[in-house]
C-alpha positions as CSV (number, residue, x, y, z in Angstrom):
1,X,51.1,-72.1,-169.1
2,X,51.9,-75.6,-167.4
3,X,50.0,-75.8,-164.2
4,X,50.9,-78.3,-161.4
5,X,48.0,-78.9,-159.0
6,X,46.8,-81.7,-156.4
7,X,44.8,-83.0,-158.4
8,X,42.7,-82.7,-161.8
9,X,42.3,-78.6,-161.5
10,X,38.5,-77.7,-161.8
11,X,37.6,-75.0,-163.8
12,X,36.6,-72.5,-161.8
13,X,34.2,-69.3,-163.4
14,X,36.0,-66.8,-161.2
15,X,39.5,-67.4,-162.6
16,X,40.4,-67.9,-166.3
17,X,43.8,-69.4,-165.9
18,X,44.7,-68.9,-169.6
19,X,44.9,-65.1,-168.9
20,X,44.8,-65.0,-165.3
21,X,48.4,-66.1,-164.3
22,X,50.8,-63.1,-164.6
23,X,54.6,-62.9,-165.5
24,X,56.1,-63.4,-162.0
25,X,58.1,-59.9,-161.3
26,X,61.0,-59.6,-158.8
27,X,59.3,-57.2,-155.9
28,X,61.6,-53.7,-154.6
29,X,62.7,-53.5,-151.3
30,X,61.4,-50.1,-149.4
31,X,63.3,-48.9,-146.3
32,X,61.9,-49.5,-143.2
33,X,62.3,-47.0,-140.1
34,X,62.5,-48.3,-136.3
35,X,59.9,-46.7,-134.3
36,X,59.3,-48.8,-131.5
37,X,60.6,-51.8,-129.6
38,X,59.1,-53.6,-126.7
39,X,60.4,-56.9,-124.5
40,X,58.5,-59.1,-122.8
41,X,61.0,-61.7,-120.9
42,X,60.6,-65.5,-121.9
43,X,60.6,-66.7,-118.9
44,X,57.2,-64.7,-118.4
45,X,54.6,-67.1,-116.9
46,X,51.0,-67.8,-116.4
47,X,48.9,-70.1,-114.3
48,X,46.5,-72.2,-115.7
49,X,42.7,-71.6,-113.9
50,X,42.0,-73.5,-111.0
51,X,39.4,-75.9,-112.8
52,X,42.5,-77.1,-115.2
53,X,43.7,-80.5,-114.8
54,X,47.1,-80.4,-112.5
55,X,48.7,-82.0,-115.5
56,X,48.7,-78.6,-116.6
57,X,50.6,-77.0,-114.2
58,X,54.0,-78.1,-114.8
59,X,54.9,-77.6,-118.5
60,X,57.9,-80.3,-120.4
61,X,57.2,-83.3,-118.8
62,X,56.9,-85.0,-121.8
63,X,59.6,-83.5,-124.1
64,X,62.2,-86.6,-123.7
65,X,60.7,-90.2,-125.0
66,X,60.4,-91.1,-121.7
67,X,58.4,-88.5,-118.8
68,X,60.6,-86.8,-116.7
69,X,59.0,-85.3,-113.7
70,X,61.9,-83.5,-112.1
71,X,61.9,-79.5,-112.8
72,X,65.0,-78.3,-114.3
73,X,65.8,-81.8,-115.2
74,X,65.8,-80.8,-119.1
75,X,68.4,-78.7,-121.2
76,X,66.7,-76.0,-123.5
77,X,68.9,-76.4,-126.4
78,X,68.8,-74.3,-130.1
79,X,70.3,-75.8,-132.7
80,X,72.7,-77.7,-130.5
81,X,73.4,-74.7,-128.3
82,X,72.6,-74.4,-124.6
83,X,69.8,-71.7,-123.6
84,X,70.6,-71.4,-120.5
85,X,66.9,-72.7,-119.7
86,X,65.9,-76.1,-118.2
87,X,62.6,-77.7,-117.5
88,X,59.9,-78.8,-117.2
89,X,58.8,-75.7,-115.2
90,X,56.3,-74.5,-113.2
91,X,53.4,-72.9,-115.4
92,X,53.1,-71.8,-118.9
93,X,55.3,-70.1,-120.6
94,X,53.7,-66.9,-122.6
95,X,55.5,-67.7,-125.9
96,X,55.7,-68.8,-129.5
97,X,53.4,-65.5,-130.5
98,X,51.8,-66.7,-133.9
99,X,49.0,-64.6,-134.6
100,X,48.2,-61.0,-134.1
101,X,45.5,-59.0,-134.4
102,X,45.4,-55.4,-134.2
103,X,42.2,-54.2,-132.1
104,X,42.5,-50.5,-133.8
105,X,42.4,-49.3,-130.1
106,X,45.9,-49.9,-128.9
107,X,45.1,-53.0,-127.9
108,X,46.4,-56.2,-129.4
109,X,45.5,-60.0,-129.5
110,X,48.6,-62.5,-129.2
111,X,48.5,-66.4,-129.9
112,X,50.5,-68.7,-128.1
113,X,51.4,-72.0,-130.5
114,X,51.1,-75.4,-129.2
115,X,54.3,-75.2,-126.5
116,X,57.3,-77.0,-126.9
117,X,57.4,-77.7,-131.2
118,X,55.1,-80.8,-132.0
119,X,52.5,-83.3,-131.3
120,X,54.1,-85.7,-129.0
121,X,55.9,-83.3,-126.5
122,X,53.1,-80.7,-126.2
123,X,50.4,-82.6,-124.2
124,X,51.4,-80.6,-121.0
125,X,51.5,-77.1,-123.2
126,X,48.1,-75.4,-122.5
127,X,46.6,-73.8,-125.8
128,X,45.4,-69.9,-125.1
129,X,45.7,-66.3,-126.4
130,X,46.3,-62.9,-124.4
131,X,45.0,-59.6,-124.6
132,X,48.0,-56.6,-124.3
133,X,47.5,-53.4,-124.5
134,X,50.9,-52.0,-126.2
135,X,52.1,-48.9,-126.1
136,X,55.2,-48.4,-127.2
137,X,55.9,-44.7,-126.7
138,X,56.2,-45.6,-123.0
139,X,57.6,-49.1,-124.0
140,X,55.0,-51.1,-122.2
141,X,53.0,-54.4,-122.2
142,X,50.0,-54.6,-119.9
143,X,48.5,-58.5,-120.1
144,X,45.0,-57.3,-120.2
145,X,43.3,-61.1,-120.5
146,X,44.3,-64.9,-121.3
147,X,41.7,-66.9,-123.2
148,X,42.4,-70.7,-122.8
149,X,40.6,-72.6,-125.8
150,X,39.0,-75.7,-124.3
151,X,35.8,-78.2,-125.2
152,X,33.3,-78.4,-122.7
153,X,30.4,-79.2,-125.2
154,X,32.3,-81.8,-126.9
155,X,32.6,-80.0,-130.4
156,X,35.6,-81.5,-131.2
157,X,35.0,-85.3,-133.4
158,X,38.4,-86.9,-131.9
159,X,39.9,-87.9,-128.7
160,X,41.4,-85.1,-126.8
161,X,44.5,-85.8,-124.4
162,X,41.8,-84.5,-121.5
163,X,38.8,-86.2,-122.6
164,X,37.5,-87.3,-119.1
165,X,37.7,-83.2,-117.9
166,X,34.5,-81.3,-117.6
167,X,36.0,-78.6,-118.9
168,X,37.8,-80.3,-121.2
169,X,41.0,-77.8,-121.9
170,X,43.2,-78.2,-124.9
171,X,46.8,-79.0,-125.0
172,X,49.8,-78.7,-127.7
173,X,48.6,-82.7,-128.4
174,X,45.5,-82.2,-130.0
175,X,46.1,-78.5,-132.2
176,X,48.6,-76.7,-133.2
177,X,47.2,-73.1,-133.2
178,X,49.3,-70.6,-135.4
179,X,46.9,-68.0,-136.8
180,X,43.8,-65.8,-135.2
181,X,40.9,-63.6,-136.5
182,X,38.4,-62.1,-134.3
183,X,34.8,-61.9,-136.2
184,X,32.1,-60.5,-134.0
185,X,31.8,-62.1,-131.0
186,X,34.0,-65.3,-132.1
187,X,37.7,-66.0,-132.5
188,X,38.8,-68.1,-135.6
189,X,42.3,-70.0,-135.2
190,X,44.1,-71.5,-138.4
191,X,46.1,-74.6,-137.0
192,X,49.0,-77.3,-138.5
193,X,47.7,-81.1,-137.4
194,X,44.8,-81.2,-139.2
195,X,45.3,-79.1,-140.8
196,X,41.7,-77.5,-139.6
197,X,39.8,-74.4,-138.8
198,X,38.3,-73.9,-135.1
199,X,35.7,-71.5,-134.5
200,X,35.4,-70.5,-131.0
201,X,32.9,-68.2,-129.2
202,X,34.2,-65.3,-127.1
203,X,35.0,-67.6,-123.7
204,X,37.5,-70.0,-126.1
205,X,35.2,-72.5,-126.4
206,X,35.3,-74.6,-129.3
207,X,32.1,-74.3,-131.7
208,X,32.9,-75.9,-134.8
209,X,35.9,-77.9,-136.7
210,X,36.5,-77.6,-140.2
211,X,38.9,-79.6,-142.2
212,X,40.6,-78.4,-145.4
213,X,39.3,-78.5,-148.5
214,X,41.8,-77.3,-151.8
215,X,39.6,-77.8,-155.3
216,X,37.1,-79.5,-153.4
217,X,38.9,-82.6,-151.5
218,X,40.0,-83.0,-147.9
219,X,43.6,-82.4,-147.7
220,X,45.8,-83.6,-144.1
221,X,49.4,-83.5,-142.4
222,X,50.8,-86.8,-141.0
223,X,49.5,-85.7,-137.8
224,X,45.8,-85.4,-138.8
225,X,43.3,-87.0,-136.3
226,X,43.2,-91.3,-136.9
227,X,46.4,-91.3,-139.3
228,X,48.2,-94.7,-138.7
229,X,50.7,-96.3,-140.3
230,X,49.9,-99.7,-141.9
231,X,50.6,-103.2,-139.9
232,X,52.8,-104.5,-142.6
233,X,55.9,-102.8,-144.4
234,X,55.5,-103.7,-147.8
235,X,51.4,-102.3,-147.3
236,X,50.2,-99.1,-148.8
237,X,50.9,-95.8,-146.7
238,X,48.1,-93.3,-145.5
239,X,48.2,-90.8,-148.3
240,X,49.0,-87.1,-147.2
241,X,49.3,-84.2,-148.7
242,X,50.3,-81.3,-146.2
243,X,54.1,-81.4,-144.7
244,X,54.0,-82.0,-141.1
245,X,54.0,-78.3,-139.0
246,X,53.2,-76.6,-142.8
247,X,49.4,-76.1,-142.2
248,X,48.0,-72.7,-141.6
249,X,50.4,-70.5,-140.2
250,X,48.9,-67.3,-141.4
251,X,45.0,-66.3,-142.1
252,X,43.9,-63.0,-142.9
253,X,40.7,-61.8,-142.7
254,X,38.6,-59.5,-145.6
255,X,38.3,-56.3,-145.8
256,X,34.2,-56.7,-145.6
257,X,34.4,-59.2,-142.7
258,X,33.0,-61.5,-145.0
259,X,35.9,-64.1,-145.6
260,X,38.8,-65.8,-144.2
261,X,41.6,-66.4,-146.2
262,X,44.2,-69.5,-144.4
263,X,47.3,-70.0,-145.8
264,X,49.4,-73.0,-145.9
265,X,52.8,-72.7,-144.9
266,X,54.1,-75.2,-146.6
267,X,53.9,-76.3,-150.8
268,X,50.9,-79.1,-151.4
269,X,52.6,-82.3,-152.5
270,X,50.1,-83.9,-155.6
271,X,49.9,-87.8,-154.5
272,X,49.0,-88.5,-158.6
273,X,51.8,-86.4,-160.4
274,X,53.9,-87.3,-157.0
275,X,55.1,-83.7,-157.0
276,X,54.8,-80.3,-155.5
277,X,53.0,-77.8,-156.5
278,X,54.7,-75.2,-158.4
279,X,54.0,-72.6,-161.5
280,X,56.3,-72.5,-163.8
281,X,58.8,-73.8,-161.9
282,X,58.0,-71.8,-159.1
283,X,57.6,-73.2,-155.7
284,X,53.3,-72.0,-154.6
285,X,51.7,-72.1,-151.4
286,X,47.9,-72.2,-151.0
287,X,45.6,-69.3,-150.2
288,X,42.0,-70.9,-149.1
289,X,38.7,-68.8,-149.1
290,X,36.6,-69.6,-146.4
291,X,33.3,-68.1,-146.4
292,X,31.8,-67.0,-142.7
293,X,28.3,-66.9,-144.0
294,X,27.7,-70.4,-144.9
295,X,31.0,-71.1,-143.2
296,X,32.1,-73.5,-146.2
297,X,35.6,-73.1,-148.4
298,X,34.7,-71.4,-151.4
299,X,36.3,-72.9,-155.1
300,X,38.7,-69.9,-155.1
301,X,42.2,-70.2,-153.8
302,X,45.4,-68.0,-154.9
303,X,49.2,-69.2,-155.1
304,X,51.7,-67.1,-153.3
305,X,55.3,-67.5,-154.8
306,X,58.1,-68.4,-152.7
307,X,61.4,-66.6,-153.1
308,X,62.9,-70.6,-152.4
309,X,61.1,-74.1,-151.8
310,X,62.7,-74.1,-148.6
311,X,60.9,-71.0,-147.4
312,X,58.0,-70.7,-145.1
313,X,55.3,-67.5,-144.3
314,X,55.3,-66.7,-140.7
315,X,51.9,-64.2,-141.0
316,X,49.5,-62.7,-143.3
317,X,46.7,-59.9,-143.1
318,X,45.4,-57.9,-144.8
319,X,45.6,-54.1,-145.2
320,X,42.6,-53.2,-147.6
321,X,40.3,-55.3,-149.3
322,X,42.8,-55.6,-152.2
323,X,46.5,-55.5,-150.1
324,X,48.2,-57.6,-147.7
325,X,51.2,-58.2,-145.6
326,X,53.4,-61.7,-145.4
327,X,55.9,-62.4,-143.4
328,X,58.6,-65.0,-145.4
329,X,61.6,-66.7,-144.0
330,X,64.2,-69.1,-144.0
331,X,65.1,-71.5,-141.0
332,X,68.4,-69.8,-140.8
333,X,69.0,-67.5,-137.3
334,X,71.7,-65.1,-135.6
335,X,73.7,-62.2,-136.3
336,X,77.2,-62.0,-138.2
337,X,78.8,-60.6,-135.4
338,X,78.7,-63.4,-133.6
339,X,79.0,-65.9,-135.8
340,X,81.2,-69.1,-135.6
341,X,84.7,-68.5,-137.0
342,X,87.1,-71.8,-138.4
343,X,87.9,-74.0,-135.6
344,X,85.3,-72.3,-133.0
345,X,82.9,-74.4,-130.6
346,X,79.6,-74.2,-132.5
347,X,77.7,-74.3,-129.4
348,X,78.8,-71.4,-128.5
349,X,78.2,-69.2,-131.4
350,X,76.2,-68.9,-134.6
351,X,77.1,-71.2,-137.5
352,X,74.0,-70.4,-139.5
353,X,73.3,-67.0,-139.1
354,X,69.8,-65.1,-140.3
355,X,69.5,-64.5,-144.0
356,X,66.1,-64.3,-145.6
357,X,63.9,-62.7,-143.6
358,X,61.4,-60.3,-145.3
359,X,57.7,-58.6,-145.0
360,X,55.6,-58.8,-148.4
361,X,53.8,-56.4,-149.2
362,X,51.4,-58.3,-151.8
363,X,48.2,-57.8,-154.1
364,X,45.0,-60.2,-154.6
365,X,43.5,-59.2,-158.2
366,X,40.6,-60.6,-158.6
367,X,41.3,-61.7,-162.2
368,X,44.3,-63.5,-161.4
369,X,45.0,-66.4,-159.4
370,X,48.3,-65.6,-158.7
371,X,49.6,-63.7,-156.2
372,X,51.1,-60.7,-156.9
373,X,54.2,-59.3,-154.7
374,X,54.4,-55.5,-155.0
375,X,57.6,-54.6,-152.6
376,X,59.5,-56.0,-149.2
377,X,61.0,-54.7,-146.4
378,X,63.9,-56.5,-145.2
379,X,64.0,-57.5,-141.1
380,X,67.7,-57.4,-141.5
381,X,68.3,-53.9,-142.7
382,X,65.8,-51.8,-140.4
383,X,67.2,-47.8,-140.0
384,X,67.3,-46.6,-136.0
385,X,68.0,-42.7,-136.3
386,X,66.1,-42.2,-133.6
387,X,68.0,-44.8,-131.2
388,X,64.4,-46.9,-130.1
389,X,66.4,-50.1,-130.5
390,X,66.9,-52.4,-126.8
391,X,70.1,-53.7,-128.5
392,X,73.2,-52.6,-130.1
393,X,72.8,-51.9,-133.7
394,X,75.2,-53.9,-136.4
395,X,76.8,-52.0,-138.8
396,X,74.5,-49.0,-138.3
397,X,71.1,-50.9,-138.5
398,X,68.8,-53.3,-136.5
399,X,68.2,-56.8,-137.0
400,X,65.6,-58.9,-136.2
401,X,67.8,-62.4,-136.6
402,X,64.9,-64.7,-135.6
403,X,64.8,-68.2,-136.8
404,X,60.8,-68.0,-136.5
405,X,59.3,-64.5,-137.1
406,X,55.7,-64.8,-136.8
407,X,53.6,-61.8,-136.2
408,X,52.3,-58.8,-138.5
409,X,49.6,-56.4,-138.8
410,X,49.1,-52.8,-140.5
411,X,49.6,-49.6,-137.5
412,X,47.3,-47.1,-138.8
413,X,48.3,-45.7,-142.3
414,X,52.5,-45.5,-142.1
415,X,53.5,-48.4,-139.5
416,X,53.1,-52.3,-139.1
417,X,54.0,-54.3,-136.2
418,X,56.0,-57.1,-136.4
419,X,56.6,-59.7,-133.5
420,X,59.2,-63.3,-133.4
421,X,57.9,-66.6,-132.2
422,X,60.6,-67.0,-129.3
423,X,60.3,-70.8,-129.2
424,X,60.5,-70.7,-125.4
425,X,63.1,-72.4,-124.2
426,X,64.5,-73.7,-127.5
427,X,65.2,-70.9,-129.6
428,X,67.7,-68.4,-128.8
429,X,68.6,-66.4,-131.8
430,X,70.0,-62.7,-130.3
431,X,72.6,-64.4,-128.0
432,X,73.9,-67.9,-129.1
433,X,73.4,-69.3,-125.4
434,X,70.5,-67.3,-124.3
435,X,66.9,-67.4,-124.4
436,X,65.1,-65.5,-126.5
437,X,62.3,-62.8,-125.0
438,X,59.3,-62.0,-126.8
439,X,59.8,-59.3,-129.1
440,X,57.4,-56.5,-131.1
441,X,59.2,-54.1,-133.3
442,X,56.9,-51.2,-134.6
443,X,57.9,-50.0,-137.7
444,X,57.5,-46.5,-140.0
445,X,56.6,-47.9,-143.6
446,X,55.0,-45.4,-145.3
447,X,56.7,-45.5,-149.0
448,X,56.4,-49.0,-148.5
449,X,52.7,-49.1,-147.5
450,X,51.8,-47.0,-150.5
451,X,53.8,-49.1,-153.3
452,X,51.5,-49.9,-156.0
């Protein structure tokens, strides 16, 4: 079997790749129930502690090429279409939820992304995660906590955009976190510019950076830490090998507490065969082992197979030491109903609506390195018998029509809960010209859950 890697691949004695890669097998979709359904409004704010820099308190000042200090002065636009949202604004916004952890105790851990979408609008975006506890028999959030990640011991090896700062707090300039794992009394975050691994201790301060290593080289993004282009044209360009915003978007955590297992988001590109990766013909994404012990990437990794090389995971975690859960999607967003019609005004309605969005069930074998999808539910075709959706269902089912979904985690032994990254202001993906809220869907999955 021909086998495209990033490089040379390295024998490993855990995986015997002549007999470890399996047939690829279509997965079967399982229904999927509706059981609960909570909203928490976009425009939901928070204030940034009182030893912040001020920069901090007025978020989108530098979303335009030039700064633009005048609230409201910006149009919150998605895909062309108005929001109905301008900034900058007052505070941060507590939005793009990528990354949850379920607590086990009804209480839930949420991570806000890096603000407004990359590297060189973010640096007013404050970088933190909140503490809910759910419950959505009474359909409530209660904001329990906000941990802002920040650098007062100087842990991190680059410049940060407050380096002068005692306290030293992180903005959307310097990470881009999308994925979270509480291990004893530390949080781990998987993030896109390096792409790297931060270790932080209970307070969100950072301990430790790790960059990537796939078959033991350091692999970047464009916007890794001291990448410049060259000062001539016609001169060699930085080599790369992670898309930009394709880092880690999802990172599970064993079953044992023993490893972490990041997961690229987008396919490795191989700078010698000036390809990407792919088995068979199939487009792969990385899954990284990361030891906690010795806190070093171990020489396994798996390939999960996209459905389409245009595809991205929103989440991963696990469900026993053996099963998982993936969230994979396509960029598309909307609902049919309300979707542009010949001759209609595109900003004013959907004219790509939501397609491909699906929750993996999948299997790690230990003698494989592939990954091994074992059934889907599909976000688009969710039952509501017991009428818990907030919206009006189309053609008797709910929809979750996101262009980012970006939250999942197993419910106890028949439910998982699944949550959208709202983009905040830019994404609006219910209405064509309105914001979208912060959503969680709980849903019944048992057949689903058990699929072998």
């Amino acid at each position: 079997m021909k086998l495209k890697t990033i490089s040379a691949y390295v024998a490993s004695t855990f995986f015997a790749l002549t007999a470890g890669m399996t047939a690829l097998q279509a997965a079967e979709q399982y229904p999927a129930k509706l059981a609960g359904h909570l909203i928490l409004a976009g425009d939901t704010k928070i204030q940034v502690p009182e030893d912040a820099p001020k920069d901090l308190q007025v978020n989108g000042k530098f979303h335009e090429k030039h700064r633009v200090e005048d609230l409201g002065a910006i149009e919150g636009k998605s895909n062309g279409r108005p929001t109905g949202v301008s900034f900058p604004f007052k505070g941060q916004a507590i939005q793009g939820h990528s990354g949850i952890v379920n607590n086990g105790d009804g209480t839930f851990w949420l991570l806000t992304d890096n603000g407004l979408g990359n590297k060189l609008n973010s640096s007013d975006s404050a970088l933190y995660f909140n503490l809910y506890k759910i419950d959505f028999d009474k359909d409530q959030w209660e904001h329990l906590e906000t941990v802002f990640i920040k650098d007062p011991q100087k842990n991190i090896p680059f410049r940060i955009t407050h380096e002068d700062t005692e306290a030293r707090y992180l903005t959307g300039a310097d990470f881009d976190p999308e994925s979270l794992q509480v291990v004893g009394d530390n949080f781990w975050v998987g993030e896109e510019f390096g792409p790297f691994l931060l270790k932080l201790d209970r307070q969100g301060n950072v301990l430790k950076v790790f960059e990537t290593e796939v078959d033991g080289k350091v692999v970047k993004s464009p916007d890794y830490p001291g990448m410049t282009l060259p000062g001539s044209p016609d001169a060699k360009l930085p080599e790369f090998q992670v898309r930009r915003s394709k880092g880690f978007e999802g990172m599970a955590l064993s079953a044992d507490g023993k490893s972490l297992y990041p997961l690229l988001e987008g396919v490795l590109w191989d700078s010698e065969k000036k390809a990407f990766e792919e088995v068979d013909g199939k487009p792969v994404l990385r899954m990284l082992e990361f030891n906690l012990a010795d806190e070093k990437y171990s020489a396994k990794s798996w390939f999960y197979p996209l459905e389409d090389a245009k595809h991205s995971i929103g989440d991963f975690n696990m469900i026993d030491e053996r099963y998982g859960l993936i969230i994979e999607r396509d960029d598309t967003e909307g609902t049919a109903n309300k979707a542009c019609k010949e001759g209609d005004d595109k900003t004013r309605c959907f004219d790509n609506v939501a397609n491909f969005k699906r929750v993996y069930k999948i299997e790690l074998r230990p003698e494989e390195q592939m990954i091994r999808k074992v059934a889907y539910i599909d976000l688009m075709d969710i039952q509501d018998p017991d009428g818990k959706s907030q919206f009006e269902l189309i053609d008797g089912k709910f929809q979750f029509p996101f262009f980012t979904i970006e939250n999942v985690d197993v419910v106890g032994d028949r439910y998982i809960v699944v949550g959208n990254d709202n983009n905040y202001p830019k994404s609006s993906s219910r209405e064509p010209n309105v914001a979208d809220d912060n959503e969680l869907i709980l849903l019944d999955v048992k057949e689903f859950l058990e699929a072998k």
